[in-house]
KEVO-549706 format. One record per residue (C-alpha): residue number from 1; x, y negated, z negated. Coordinates in nm, 3 decimals. Layout:
REM KEVO-549706
[NUM, [X, Y, Z]],
...
***
This chain:
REM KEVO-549706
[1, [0.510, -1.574, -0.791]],
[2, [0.351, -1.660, -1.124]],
[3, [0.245, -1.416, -1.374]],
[4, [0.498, -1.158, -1.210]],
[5, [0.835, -1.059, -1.323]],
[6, [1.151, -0.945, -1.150]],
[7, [1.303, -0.584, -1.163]],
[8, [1.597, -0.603, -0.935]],
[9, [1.679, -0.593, -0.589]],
[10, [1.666, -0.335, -0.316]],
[11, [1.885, -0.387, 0.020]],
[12, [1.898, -0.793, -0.116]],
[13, [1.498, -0.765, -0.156]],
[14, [1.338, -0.876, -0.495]],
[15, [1.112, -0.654, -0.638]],
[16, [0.890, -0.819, -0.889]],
[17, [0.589, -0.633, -1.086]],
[18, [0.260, -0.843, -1.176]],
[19, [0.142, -0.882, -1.558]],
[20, [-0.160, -0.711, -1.484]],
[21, [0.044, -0.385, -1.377]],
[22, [0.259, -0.323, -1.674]],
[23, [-0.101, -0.324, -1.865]],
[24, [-0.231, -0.063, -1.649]],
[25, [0.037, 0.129, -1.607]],
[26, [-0.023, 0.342, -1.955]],
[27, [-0.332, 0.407, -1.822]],
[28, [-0.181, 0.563, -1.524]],
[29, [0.025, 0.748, -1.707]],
[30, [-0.281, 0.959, -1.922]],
[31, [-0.443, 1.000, -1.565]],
[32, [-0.171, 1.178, -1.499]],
[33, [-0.046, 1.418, -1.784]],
[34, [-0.044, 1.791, -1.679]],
[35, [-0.080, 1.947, -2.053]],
[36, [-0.216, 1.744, -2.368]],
[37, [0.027, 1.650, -2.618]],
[38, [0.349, 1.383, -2.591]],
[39, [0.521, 1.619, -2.400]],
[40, [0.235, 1.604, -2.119]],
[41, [0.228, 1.182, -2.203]],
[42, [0.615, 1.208, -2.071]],
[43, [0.524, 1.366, -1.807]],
[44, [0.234, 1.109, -1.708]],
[45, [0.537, 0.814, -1.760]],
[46, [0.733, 0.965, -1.517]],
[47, [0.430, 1.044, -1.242]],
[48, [0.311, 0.673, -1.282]],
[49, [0.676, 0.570, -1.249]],
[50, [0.721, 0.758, -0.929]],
[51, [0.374, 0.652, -0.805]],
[52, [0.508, 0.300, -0.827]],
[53, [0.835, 0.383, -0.685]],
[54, [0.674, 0.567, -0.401]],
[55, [0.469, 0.166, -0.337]],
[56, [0.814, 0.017, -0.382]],
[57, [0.969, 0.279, -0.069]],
[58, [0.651, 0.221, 0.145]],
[59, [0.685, -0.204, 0.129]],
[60, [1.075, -0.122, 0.189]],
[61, [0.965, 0.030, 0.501]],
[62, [0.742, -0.257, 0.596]],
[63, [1.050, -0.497, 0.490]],
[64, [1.361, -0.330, 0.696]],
[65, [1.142, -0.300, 1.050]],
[66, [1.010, -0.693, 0.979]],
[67, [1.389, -0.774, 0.889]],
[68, [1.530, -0.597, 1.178]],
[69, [1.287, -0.803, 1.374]],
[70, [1.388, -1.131, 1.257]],
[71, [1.145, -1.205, 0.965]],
[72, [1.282, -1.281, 0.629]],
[73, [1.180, -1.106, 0.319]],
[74, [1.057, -1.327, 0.043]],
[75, [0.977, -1.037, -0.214]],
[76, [0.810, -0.702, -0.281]],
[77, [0.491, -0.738, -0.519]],
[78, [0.339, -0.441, -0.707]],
[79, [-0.005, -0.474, -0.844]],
[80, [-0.249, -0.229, -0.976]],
[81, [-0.365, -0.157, -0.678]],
[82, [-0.109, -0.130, -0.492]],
[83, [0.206, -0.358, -0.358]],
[84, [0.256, -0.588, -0.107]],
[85, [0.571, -0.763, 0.053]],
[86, [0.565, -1.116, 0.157]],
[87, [0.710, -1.258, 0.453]],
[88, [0.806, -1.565, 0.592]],
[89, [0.661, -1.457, 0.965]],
[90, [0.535, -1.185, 1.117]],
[91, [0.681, -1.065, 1.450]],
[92, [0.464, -1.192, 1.706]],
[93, [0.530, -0.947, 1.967]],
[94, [0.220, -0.658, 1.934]],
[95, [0.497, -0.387, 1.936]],
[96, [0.748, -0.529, 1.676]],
[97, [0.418, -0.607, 1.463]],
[98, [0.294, -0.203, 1.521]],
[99, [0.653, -0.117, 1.427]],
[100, [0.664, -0.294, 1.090]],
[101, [0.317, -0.215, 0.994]],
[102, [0.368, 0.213, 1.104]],
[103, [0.687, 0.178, 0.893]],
[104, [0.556, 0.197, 0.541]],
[105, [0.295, 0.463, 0.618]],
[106, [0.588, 0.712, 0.775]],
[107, [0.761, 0.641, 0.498]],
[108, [0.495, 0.791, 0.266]],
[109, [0.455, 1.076, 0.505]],
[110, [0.831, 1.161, 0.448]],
[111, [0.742, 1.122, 0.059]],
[112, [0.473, 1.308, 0.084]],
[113, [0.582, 1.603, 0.254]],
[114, [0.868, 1.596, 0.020]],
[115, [0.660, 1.630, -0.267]],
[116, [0.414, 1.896, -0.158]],
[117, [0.737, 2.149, 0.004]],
[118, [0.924, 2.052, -0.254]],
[119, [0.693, 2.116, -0.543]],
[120, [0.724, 2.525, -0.529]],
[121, [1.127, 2.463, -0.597]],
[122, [1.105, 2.201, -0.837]],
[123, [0.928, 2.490, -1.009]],
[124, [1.181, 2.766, -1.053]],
[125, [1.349, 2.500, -1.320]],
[126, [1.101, 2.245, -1.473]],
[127, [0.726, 2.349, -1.399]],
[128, [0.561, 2.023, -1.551]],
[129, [0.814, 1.827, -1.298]],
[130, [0.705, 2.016, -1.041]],
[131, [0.281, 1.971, -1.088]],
[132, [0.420, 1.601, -1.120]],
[133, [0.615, 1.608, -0.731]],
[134, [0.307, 1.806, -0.609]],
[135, [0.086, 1.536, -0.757]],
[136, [0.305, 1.245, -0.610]],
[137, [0.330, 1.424, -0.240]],
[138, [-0.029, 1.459, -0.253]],
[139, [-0.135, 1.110, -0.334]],
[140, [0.113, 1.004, -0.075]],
[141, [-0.065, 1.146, 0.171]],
[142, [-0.380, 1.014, 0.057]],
[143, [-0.189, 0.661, 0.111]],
[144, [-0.088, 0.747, 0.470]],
[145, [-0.440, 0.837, 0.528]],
[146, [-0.599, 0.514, 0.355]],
[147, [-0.334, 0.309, 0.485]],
[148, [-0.413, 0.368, 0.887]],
[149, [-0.830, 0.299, 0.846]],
[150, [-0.830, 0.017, 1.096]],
[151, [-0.945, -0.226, 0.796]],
[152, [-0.772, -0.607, 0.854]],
[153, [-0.527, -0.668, 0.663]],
[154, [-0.408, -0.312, 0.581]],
[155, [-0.136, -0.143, 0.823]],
[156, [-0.405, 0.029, 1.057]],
[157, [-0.576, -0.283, 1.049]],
[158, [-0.270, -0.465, 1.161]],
[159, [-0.208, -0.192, 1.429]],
[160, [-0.549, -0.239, 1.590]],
[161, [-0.499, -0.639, 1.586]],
[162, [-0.131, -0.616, 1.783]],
[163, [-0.304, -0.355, 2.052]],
[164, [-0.590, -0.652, 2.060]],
[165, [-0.341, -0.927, 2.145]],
[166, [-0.232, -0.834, 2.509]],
[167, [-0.635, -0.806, 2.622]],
[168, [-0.776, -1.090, 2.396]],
[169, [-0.509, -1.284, 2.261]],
[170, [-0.369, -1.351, 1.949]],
[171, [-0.642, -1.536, 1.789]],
[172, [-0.986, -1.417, 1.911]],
[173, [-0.804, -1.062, 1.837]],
[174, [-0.712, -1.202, 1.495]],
[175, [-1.049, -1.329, 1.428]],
[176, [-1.253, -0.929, 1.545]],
[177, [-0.971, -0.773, 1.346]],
[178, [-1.053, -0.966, 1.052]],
[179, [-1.461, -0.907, 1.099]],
[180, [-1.428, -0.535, 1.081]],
[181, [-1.160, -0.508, 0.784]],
[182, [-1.425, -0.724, 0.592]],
[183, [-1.700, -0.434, 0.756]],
[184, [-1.483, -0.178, 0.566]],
[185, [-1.443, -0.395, 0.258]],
[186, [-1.831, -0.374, 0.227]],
[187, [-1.804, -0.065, 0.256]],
[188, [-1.572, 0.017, 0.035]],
[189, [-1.799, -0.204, -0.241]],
[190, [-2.077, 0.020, -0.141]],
[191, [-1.893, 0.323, -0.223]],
[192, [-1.797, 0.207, -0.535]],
[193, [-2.113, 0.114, -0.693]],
[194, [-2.324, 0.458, -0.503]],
[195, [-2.532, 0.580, -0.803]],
[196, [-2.342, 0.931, -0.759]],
[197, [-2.043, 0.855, -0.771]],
[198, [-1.872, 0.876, -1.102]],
[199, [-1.547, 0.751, -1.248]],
[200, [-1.525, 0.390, -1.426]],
[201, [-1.178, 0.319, -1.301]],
[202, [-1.215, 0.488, -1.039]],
[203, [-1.462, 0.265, -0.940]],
[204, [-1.319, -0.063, -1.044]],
[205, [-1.003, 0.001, -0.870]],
[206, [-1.213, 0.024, -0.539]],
[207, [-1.421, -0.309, -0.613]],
[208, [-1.082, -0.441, -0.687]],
[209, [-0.954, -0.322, -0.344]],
[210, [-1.279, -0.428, -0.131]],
[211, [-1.239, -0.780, -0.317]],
[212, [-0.903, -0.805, -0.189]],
[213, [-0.933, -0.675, 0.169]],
[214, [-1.234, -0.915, 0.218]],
[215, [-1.043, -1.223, 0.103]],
[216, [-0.656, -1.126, 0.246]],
[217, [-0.879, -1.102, 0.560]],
[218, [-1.062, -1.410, 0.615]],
[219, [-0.698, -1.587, 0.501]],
[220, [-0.521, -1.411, 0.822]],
[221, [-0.803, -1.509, 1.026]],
[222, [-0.793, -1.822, 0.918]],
[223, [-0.394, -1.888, 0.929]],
[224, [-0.447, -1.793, 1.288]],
[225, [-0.663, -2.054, 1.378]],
[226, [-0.426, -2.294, 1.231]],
[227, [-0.136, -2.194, 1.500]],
[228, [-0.389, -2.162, 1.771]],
[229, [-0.462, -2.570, 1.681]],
[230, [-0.077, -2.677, 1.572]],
[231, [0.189, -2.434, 1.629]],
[232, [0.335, -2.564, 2.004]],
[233, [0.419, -2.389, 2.363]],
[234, [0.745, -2.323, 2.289]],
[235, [0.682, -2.178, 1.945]],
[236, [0.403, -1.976, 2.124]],
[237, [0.652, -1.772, 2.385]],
[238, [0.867, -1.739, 2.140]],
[239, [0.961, -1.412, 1.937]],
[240, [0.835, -1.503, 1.605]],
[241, [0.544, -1.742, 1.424]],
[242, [0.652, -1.945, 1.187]],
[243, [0.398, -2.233, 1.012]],
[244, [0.661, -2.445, 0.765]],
[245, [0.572, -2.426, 0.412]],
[246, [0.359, -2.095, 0.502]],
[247, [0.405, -1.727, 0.397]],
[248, [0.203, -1.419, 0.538]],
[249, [0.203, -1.042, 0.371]],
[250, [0.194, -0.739, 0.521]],
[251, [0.152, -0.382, 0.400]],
[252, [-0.072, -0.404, 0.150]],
[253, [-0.111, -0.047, 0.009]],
[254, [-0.425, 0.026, -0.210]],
[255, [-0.439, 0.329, -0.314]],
[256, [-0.630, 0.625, -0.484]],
[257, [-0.662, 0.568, -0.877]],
[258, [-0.463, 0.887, -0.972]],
[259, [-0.732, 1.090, -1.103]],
[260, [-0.684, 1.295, -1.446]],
[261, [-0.587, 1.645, -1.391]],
[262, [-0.823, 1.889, -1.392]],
[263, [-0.837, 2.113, -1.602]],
[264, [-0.660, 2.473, -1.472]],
[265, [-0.464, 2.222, -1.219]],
[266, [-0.126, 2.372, -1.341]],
[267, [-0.195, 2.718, -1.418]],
[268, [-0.375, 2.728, -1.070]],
[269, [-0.028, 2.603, -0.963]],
[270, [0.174, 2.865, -1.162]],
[271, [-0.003, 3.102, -0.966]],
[272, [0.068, 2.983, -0.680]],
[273, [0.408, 2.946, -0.688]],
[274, [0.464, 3.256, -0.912]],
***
């Protein structure tokens, strides 16, 4: 993809970051220094660097089910606002398609519940590492939680489509699924620009993710009316969709702007784990 820039491979998939990522991604790293200073800047590198790698495990999970299913992996994305992978087909069977789009989120469960058990023993040796894993298991549970809002394209979104298909079929499915994630994209807008709520990048970041639910969304529901029209019988009972020429992704994973630490977050956590 243009503008983007490979980092290596993971089980034979690229990873590539976007431009616009490696400019945000000192920002990132103030939101998330525990102390002041360069020593609390190191830390914020290495919580922005996990918060990335954490997007990088979730699209893996995504990327293994889909592969294991018979789809080929054309690349991981990251973006500020999250990653995506990109496929050449999606399984067309409602369970494989459930199974691929659960797989990231309990991947960020297991990452998550990593971080916040793992946090109080982290501690005994590095305390700023370990307000950094508490910070990461945290906002990876925020991620499984965002992640399963039934909002077209996102993996809950892509859940409630495949349980759709067997009652409605896969494009009048395709087409509701794709009204209410634009529903929550609106809403999501809304939210942004509500007079109380405070927080400039805060706010960006979720226009930035309403903008891109709202568009990914009206492009599935539109890719689906091009197989209902020209993809045949046989392609139809088959196990997997596959336009020529055409990609689809899956698993995008917006998620919470990684808010600045507030201030007593790690002496409230020194007392907790003292």
């Amino acid at each position: 993809m243009a503008n983007s820039y490979s980092i290596g491979r993971i089980f034979g998939i690229p990873i590539r970051v976007h431009v616009t990522l490696l400019i945000f991604l000192p920002l990132f790293a103030f939101s998330f220094m525990p102390v002041d200073g360069p020593l609390g800047l190191f830390y914020g590198a290495v919580g922005a660097v996990g918060l990335f790698g954490s997007v990088v495990l979730h699209e893996i999970g995504h990327s293994l089910v889909a592969r294991a299913k018979g789809s080929r992996i054309l690349e991981i994305l990251l973006l500020p606002i999250g990653g995506m992978a990109r496929l050449d087909a999606l399984p067309r069977r409602p369970a494989d398609e459930i199974q691929t789009a659960l797989a990231g989120p309990a991947v960020s469960l297991a990452l998550g519940l990593a971080g916040l058990f793992g946090a109080p023993y982290v501690f005994s040796f590095n305390p700023l590492l370990a307000v950094m894993v508490h910070e990461l298991g945290r906002i990876n549970i925020m991620l499984v939680l965002f992640n399963l809002i039934p909002s077209f394209p996102m993996d809950g979104g892509r859940v409630f489509r495949a349980a759709l298909v067997p009652r409605l079929g896969r494009l009048p499915a395709t087409q509701l699924a794709a009204k209410v994630g634009r529903g929550f994209a609106w809403l999501f807008g809304l939210w942004a620009i509500w007079p109380i709520f405070h927080g400039g990048t805060i706010r960006f970041t979720l226009l930035l993710i309403a903008y891109f639910i709202h568009q990914a969304a009206g492009a599935e529901a539109r890719l689906a009316e091009v197989e209902a029209r020209f993809v045949h019988r046989r392609a139809q009972e088959g196990g997997l969709w596959q336009i020529p020429e055409a990609d689809v992704t899956v698993g995008p994973s917006p998620y919470a702007q990684p808010r600045a630490a507030p201030k007593g977050l790690f002496d409230d956590l020194l007392h907790k784990w003292k």
